[in-house]
C-alpha positions as CSV (number, residue, x, y, z in Angstrom):
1,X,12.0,-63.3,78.8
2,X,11.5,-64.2,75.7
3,X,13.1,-67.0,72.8
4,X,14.4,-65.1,69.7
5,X,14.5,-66.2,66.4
6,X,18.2,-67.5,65.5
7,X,19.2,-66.2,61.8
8,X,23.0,-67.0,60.8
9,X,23.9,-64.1,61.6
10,X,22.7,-64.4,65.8
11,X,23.9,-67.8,65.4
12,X,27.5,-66.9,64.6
13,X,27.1,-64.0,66.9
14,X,26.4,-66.6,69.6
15,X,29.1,-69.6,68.8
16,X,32.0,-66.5,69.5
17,X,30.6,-65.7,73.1
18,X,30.3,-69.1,73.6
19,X,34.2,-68.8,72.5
20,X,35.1,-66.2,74.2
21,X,33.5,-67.8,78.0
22,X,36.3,-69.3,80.4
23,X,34.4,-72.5,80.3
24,X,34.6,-73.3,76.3
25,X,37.2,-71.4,75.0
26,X,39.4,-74.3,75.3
27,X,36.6,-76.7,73.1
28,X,37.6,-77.0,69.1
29,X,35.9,-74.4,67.4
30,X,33.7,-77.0,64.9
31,X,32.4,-78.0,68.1
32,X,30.5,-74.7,69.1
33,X,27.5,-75.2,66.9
34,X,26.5,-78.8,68.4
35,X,27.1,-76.7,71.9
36,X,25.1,-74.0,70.7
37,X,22.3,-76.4,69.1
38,X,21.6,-78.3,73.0
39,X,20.9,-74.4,74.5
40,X,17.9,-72.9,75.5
41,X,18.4,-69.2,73.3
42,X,16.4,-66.4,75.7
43,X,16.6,-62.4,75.8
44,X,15.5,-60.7,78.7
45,X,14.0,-56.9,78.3
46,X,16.0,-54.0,79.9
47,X,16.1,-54.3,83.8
48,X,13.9,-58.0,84.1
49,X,15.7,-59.9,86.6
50,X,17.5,-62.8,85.1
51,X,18.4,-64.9,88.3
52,X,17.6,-64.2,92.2
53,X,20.0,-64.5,95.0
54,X,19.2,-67.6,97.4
55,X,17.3,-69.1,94.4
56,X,18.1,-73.0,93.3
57,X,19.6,-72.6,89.6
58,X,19.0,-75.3,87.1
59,X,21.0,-73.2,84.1
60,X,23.4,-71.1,83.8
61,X,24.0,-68.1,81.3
62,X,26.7,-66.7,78.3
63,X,25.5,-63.1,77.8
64,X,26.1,-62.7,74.2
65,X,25.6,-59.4,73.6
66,X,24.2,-56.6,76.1
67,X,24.8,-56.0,79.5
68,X,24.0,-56.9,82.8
69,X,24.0,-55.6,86.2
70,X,25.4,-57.8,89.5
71,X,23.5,-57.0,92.9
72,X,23.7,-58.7,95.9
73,X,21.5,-58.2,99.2
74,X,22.7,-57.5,102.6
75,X,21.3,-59.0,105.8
76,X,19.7,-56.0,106.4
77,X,17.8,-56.1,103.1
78,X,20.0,-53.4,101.4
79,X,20.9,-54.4,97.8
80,X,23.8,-53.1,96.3
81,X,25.4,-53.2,92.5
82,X,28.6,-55.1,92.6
83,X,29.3,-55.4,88.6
């Protein structure tokens, strides 16, 4: 994980997935960029884990641009891809 630098251009990039996410869409649109401004900004490498099943979660994540792969495990250990 690392923090990226945010240009205009990553920060615009980032306000419209904040638009586009279930849990903002319905916020005015001047109010994205305070939204944006109290969020941590992270990028994860290709296939680092982002969050653990069973784990506590303090945070929660808008994938902006990218994509990311669902997996759960199974009582018997097996882990399968579920999106």
């Amino acid at each position: 994980m690392e923090t990226p630098t945010l240009d205009a251009t990553m920060q615009e990039k980032l306000v419209q997935a904040l638009g586009r996410t279930p849990l903002f869409k319905l916020l005015k649109p001047e109010l994205m960029p305070q939204l944006l401004s109290a969020a941590e900004i992270v990028s994860f490498a290709p296939g680092e884990t982002i969050v653990r099943q069973g784990e506590n979660a303090d945070a929660f994540f808008v994938l902006a641009e990218g994509e990311a792969t669902i997996s759960v495990e199974g009582q018997g250990g097996d882990k399968r891809d579920i999106g």
